[in-house]
matplotlib code that plots the C-alpha trace (Angstrom):
import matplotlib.pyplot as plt

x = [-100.2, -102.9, -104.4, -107.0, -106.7, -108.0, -105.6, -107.3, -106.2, -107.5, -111.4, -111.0, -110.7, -108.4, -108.7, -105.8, -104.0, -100.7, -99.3, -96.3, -94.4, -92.3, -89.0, -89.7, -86.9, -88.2, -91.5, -93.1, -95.6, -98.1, -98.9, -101.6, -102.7, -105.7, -109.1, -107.5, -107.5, -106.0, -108.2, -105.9, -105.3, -101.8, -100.9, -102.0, -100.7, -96.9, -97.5, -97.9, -94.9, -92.7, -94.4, -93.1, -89.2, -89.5, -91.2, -94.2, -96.1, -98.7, -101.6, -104.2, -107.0, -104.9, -108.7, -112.2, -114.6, -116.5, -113.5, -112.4, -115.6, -113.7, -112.2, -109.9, -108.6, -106.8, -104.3, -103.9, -100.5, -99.9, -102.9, -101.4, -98.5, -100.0, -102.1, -99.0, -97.2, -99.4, -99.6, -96.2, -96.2, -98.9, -97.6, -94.1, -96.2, -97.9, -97.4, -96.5, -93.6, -89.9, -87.6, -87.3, -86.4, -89.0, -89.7, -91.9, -94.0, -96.0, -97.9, -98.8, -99.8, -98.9, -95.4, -95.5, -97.0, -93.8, -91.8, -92.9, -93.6, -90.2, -88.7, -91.0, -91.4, -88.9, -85.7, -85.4, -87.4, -85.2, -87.1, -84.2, -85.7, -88.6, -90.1, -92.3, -94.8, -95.6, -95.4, -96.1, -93.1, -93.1, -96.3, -93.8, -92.1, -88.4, -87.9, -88.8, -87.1, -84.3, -84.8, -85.0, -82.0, -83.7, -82.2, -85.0, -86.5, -88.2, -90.0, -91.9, -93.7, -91.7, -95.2, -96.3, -95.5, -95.3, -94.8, -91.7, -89.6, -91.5, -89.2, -86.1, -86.9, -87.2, -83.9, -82.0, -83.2, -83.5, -79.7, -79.8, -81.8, -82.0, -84.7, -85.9, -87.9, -89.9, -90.1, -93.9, -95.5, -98.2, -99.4, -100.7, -98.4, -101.4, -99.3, -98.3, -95.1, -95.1, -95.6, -93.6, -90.7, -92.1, -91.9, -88.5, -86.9, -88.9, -87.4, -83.9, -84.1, -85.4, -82.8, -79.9, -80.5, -81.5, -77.9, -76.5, -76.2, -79.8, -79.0, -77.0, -74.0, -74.1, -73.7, -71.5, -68.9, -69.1, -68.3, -65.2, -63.6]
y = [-61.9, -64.2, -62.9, -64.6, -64.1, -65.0, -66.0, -64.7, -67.6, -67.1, -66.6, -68.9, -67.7, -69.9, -69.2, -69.3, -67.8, -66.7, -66.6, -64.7, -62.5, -59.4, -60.9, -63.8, -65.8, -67.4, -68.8, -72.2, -72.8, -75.9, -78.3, -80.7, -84.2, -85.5, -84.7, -82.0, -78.2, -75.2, -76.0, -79.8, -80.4, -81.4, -79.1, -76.4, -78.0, -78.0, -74.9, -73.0, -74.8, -73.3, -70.2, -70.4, -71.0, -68.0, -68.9, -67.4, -70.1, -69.9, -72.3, -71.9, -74.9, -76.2, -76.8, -75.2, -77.1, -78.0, -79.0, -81.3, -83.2, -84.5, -87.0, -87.5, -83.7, -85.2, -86.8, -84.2, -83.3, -81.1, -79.3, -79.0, -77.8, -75.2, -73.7, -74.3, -72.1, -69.6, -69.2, -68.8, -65.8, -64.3, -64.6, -62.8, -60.3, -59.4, -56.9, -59.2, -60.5, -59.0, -60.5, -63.8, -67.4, -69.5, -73.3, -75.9, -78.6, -81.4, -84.0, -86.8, -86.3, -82.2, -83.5, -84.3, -81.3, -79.4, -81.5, -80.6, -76.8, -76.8, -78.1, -76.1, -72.7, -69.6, -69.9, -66.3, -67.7, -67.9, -71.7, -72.9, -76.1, -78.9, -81.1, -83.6, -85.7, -89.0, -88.0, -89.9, -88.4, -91.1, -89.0, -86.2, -88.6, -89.5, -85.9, -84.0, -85.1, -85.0, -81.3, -80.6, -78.0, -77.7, -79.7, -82.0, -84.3, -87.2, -88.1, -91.1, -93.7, -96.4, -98.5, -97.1, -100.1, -99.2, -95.6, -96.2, -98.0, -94.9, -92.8, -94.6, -94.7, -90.4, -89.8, -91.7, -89.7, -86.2, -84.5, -83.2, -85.6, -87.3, -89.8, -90.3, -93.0, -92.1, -95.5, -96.8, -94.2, -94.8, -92.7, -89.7, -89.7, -90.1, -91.9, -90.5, -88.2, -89.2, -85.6, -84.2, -85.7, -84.5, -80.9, -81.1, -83.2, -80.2, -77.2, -78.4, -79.3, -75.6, -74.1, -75.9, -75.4, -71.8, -70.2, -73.1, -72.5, -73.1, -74.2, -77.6, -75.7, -73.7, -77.0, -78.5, -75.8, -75.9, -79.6, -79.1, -76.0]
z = [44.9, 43.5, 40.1, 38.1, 34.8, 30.9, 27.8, 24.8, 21.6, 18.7, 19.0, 22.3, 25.9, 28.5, 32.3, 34.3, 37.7, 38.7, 42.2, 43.1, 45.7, 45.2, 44.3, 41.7, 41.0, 38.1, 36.9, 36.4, 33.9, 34.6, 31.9, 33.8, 33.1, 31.2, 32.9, 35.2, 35.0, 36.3, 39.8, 40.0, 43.9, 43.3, 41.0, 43.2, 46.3, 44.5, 43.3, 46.5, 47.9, 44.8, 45.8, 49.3, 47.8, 45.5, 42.0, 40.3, 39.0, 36.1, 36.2, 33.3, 31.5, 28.5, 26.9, 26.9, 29.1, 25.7, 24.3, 27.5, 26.7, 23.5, 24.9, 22.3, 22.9, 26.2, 24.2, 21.3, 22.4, 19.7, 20.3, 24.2, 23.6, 21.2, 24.1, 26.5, 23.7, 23.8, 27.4, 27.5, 24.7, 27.2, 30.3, 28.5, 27.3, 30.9, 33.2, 35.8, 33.9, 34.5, 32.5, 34.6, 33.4, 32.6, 33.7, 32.8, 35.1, 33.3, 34.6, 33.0, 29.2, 29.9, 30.7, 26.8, 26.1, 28.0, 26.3, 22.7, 23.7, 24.8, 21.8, 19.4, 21.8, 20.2, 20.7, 22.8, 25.4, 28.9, 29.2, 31.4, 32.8, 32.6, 35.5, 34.4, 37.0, 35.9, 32.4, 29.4, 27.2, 24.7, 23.7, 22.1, 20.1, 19.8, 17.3, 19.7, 22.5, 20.5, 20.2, 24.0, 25.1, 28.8, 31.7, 31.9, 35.6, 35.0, 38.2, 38.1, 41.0, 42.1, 41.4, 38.2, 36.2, 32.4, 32.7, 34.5, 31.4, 29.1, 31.4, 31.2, 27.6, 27.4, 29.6, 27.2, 23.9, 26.0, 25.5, 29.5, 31.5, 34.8, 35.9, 39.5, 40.8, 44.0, 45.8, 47.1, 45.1, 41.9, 39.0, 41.2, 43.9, 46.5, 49.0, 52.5, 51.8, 48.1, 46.5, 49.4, 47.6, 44.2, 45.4, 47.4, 44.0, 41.5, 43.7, 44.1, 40.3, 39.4, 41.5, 40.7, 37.1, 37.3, 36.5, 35.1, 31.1, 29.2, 25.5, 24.3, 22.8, 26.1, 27.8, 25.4, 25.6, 29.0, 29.5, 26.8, 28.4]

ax = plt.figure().add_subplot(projection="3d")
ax.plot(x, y, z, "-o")
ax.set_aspect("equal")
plt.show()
């Protein structure tokens, strides 16, 4: 099923659409990068192939078109993760929404805004894991990665210069981390097969994490018994 739909936040509206067949096994909520929306090529391409392995996914505009043209906006990740907050409330709240775990997918500055939503969102929420795509996680600050109970992927180009030793920077301050660094590819993942690999590394993250345990003292007890 394929269902437009509007988040209603405060006296703004926030247009988004979820995707999802009759036995979802969890969903994924998509934070996307600076300058994209809900309508993001690769966002939607990854989307449909969680889609084919199972998940609901949840695609909405983290800001207005008015206020996209704030440049400044792109990088308010507090203001993000606000609206990704939000979303999340709403999509618990819909009809289509059964109980199921709940994931997160960022790209780029949304990876930060996953990140901090994550780390800020109620603690009730079944948020069980985080992907983030060339994400700029220093952008959530060392606090709140601190803060981060969800298994978290860092998947980052093998030619994105910078970005990659902000990664390796993240996985060592995020409590359940792994970083993976897709060889040839850049900041986008445009390359031939490159965002192949993001999808097959994002659903074999999602599904091996999906009945693992989902806080830190969860995974702490865990490791100790």
């Amino acid at each position: 099923m394929f269902k437009e739909v509007v988040i209603k936040y405060n006296d703004l509206k926030l247009n988004g659409h979820l995707t999802y067949g009759d036995d979802v096994k969890a969903w994924v909520v998509f934070a996307h990068g600076s300058g994209s929306s809900r309508k993001s090529k690769r966002n939607n391409w990854v989307a449909k192939e969680l889609n084919d392995q199972g998940f609901g996914t949840f695609l909405f505009d983290l800001l207005t078109e008015e206020e996209d043209d704030i440049f400044l906006n792109r990088f308010n990740i507090p203001l993000l993760a606000e609206r990704l907050i939000a979303a999340t409330a709403w999509l618990i709240n819909s009809v289509d929404y059964k109980g199921e775990k709940i994931a997160y997918f960022g790209a780029s500055t949304g990876a930060a805004a996953a990140l901090m939503a994550a780390a800020e969102a109620d603690s009730s929420w079944p948020i069980f894991s985080i992907v983030s795509r060339g994400g700029r996680p220093d952008l959530a600050e060392k606090s709140i990665l601190n803060d981060i109970n969800a298994p978290t992927l860092l998947i980052v180009g093998g030619e994105d210069g910078d970005v990659i030793k902000l990664n390796q920077w993240a996985e060592s301050q995020i409590f359940s981390s792994k970083l993976v660094i897709v060889p040839g590819a850049g900041h986008l993942f445009e390359e031939p097969g490159a965002l192949d690999e993001v999808v097959k590394l994002t659903a074999d993250w999602f599904l091996t994490h999906l009945d693992q345990p989902e806080t830190r003292e969860d995974i702490i007890h865990k490791s100790l018994s």
